[in-house]
N, C-alpha and C positions, 0 to 999 in steps of 0.2 A: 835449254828450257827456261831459264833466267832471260835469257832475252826477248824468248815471245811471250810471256808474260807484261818485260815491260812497255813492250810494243801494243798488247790489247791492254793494259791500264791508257797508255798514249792515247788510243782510239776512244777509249771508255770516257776521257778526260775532251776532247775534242767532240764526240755528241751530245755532251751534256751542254755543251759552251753553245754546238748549232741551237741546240733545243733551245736554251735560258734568249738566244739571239731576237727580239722581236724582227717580225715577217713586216718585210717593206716590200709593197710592190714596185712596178717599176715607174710610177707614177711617183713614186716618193712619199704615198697616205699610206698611214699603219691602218692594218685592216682594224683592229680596236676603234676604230673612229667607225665606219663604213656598219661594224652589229651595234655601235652604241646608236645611233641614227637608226639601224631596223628595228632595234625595239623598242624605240622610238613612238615611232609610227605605230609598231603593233599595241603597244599601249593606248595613243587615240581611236585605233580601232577599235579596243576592246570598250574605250569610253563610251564608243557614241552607241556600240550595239546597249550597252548597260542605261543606257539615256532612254534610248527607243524603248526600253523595255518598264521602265518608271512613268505610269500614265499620267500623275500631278503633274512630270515636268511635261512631258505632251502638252497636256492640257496646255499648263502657261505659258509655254511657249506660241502652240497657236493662237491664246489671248494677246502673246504680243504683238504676236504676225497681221492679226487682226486689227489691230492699234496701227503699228506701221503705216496700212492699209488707207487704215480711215485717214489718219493723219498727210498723207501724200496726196487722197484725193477729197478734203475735205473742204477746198471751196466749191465744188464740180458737186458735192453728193447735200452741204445743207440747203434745207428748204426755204429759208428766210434768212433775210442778210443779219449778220450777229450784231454788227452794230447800229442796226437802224430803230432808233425809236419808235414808238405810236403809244402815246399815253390813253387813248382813247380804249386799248385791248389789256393797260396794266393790269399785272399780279391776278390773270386768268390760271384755274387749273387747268388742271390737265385735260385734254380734249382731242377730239380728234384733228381738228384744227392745229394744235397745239401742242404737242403730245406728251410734251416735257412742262407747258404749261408757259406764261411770260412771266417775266420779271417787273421790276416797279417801275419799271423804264418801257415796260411795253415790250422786249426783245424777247425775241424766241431762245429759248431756256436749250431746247435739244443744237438749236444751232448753234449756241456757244460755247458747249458741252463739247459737240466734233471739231469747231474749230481749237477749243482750249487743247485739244489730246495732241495738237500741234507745238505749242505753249510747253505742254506738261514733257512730253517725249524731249524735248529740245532742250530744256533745263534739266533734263534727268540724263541721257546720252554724251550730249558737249561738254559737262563739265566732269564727267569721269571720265569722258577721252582725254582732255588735257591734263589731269590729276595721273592718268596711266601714264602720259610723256614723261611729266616730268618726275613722277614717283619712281618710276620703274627706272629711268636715267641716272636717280641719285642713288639709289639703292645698287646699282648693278656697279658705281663707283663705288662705290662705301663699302662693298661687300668684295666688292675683288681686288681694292688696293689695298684693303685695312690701313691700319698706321695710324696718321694725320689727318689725312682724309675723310678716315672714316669717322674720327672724334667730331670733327669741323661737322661734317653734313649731321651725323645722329642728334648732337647736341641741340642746333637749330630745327630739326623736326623734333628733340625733344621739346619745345618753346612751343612750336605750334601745338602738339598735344596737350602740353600745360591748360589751355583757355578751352575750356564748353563750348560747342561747334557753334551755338546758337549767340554767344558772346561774341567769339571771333568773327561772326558772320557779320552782326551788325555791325562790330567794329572794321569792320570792311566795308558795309555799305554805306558806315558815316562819311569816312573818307572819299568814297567813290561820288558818292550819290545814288536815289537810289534808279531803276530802272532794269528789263529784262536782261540787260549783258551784262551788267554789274553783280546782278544773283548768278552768274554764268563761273564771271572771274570768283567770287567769294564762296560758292561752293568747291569749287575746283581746288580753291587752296585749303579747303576743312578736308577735303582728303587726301592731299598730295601726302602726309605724315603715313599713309594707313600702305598706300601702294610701296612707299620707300621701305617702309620697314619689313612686311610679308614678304619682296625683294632680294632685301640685304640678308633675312634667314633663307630664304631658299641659296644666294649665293655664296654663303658660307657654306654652306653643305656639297654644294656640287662641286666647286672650283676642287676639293678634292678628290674627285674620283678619279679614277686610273684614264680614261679617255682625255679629261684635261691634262691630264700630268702628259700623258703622250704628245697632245697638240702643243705644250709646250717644248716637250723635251723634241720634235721635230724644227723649233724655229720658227714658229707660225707665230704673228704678232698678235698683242692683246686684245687687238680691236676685232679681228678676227678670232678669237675666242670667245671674247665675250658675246658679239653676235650668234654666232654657229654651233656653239659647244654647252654656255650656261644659260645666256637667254632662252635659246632652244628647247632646255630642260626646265627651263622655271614660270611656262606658261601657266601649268593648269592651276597652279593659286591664285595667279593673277589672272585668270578669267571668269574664275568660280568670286573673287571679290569685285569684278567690276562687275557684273550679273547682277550680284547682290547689293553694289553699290548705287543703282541706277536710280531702286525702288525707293531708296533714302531720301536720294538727291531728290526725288520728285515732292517728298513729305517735305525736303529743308526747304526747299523752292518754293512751293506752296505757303509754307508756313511763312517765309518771307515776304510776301502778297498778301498772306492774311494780316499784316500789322503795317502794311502799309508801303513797304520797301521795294516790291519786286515789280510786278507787271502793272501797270498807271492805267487808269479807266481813260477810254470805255473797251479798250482792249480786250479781246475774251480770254481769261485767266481761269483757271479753279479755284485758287486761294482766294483769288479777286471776287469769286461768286461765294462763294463760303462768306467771306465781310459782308458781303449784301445779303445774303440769308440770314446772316445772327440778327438782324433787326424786324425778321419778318417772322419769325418760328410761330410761332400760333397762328396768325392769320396768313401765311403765303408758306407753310414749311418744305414745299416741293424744291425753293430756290436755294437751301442746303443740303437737302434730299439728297437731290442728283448728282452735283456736283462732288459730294463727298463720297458716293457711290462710286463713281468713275474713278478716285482715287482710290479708292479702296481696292477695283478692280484689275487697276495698274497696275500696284504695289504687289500684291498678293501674286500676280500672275509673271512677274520679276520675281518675286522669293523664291514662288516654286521651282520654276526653272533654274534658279540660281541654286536650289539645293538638292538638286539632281544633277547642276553638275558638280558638286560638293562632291554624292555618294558616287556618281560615275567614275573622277577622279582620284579619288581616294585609292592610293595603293593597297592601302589593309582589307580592303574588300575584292581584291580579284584572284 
C-alpha cells in the first residue's frame, strides 16, 4: 500500500513538472510568441473597425487624401503658372477669372494655394519622418538597455526639450541658414525629443511582459527582439503622435516663412503668402484669407484624424 502510494505521489510530482514545462514546437518558437503576435493583429483589427466607425476621423482623413491628391498633381491641375507675374491684373478680387483673386505681383492667388499644399505637406510629412527615425531609434536604446545608456541619451533629449521649439528652431536656422530644407532639418530635430521619450515609456513597459522574457530566455538576440517583439508592440503611440505631429510641423513651418526663414520668394509658400497678406488686409484681405484657410484646413483635418486614432488605439476603450 505504501508503495503505490509513493509511486502516484512520483507520477503526481512528474505532471506537474510536464505542465510547469513551457510547449516548444519543433521549430524551437514558444507558442507564447506565436498568440502574442495574434493579438497582435487582432488589436489592429479591432483599431481600424473603431476608426471606420469615428466620422471626424473619416472626414480628415479624406481631407488628407484629398491634399495628397492635389499635391501630386498640382502642376497638371493649376490654371496659371504660380510664379508668373502680370502687374497689369494686381490685387484683383475674386472673379471668375481669378477665383482666389491675384496678388500685388499680379499671380493667381488659387494657383499658389495648390502648388503651396506641395510646400506645406512636405514640411509637415519629412520632417516627422525623420524625427520618427531617429526618435524611435534612441528611445528603443534607452529604453531596453537602461544603465548608461539610457542616462547619456535622456539627458541630451532632456537639453533639447529645455529651449521653446520656436527658439530652437531659429537657433537652427541661424546656423544653417535660412531656406525650405533647412526648416525640414530644424523641425525634425524640435521633435526628435517628443518620439524618443513616448518610445523609451512604451519600452519600459513591454520589455517586461512574459513573451519578451520568453524570446529572451530562448537565445534570440537583442536586435531581433527589439525589432519583432517591442517595436512591434509600441507602434500605436508612435503613430497616433506622428498623425498629430504632422498638423504642428505644418504651423512651425509656416510660421518659419512667415518671419522670413523658410521658403524664399517667389516660391509658392503659405507662410510666404500670409507675409504678403499682412500688408494688404484692408485693401486686398483675400491674399491672407485663403491662404490661412488652407492651413487651417490642413491642420484640423491631421488633428482629427490623429485623434481617432488616439481613441481607436486606446486600450481602455475596447
Amino acid at each position: 500500500m505504501a508503495m503505490d502510494v509513493n509511486v502516484q505521489s512520483t507520477r503526481t510530482r512528474q505532471e506537474k513538472t510536464i505542465v510547469a514545462r513551457p510547449t516548444v514546437h519543433s521549430s524551437g518558437i514558444d507558442p507564447t510568441l506565436h498568440r502574442a503576435e495574434r493579438v497582435s493583429a487582432g488589436l489592429w483589427r479591432d483599431a481600424a473597425r473603431r476608426l471606420s466607425r469615428d466620422r471626424a476621423a473619416v472626414a480628415g482623413l479624406v481631407v488628407v487624401a484629398a491634399l495628397v491628391v492635389v499635391a501630386l498633381l498640382a502642376p497638371a491641375i493649376v490654371p496659371y503658372d504660380p510664379i508668373d507675374q502680370s502687374f497689369r491684373i494686381k490685387l484683383q478680387a475674386p472673379s471668375t477669372e481669378h477665383l482666389l483673386g491675384t496678388d500685388e505681383f499680379g499671380r493667381d492667388v488659387l494657383s499658389r494655394i495648390l502648388v503651396g499644399t506641395r510646400v506645406a505637406l512636405g514640411v509637415g510629412i519629412v520632417p516627422v519622418a525623420i524625427a520618427l527615425v531617429i526618435g524611435v531609434t534612441l528611445g528603443l536604446i534607452a529604453g531596453y538597455f537602461g544603465g548608461g545608456v539610457d542616462q547619456v541619451v535622456m539627458r541630451v533629449i532632456d537639453v533639447l526639450l529645455a529651449f521653446p521649439w520656436l527658439l530652437l528652431a531659429i537657433g537652427i536656422m541661424a546656423i544653417l541658414g535660412p531656406g525650405i530644407q533647412n526648416v525640414v532639418i530644424a523641425v525634425a530635430i524640435v521633435y526628435i525629443p517628443a518620439f524618443a521619450r513616448i518610445v523609451r515609456g512604451s519600452v519600459l513597459s513591454i520589455k517586461e511582459k512574459e513573451y519578451v522574457e520568453a524570446a529572451r530566455a530562448m537565445g534570440q538576440p537583442n536586435t531581433r527582439i527589439i525589432v519583432r517583439h517591442v517595436l512591434a508592440n509600441a507602434w500605436a503611440p508612435i503613430i497616433v503622435l506622428a498623425t498629430l505631429s504632422i498638423g504642428q510641423a505644418i504651423i512651425y513651418a509656416a510660421g518659419l516663412s512667415f518671419i522670413g526663414l523658410g521658403t524664399q520668394p517667389p516660391d509658392a509658400d503659405w507662410g510666404v503668402m500670409l507675409t504678403s497678406g499682412r500688408e494688404f488686409l484692408r485693401d486686398a484681405p483675400w491674399l491672407g484669407f485663403f491662404p490661412g484657410l488652407a492651413i487651417l484646413i490642413t491642420v484640423l483635418a491631421f488633428n482629427l484624424f490623429g485623434d481617432g486614432l488616439r481613441d481607436a488605439l486606446d486600450p481602455r476603450l475596447r
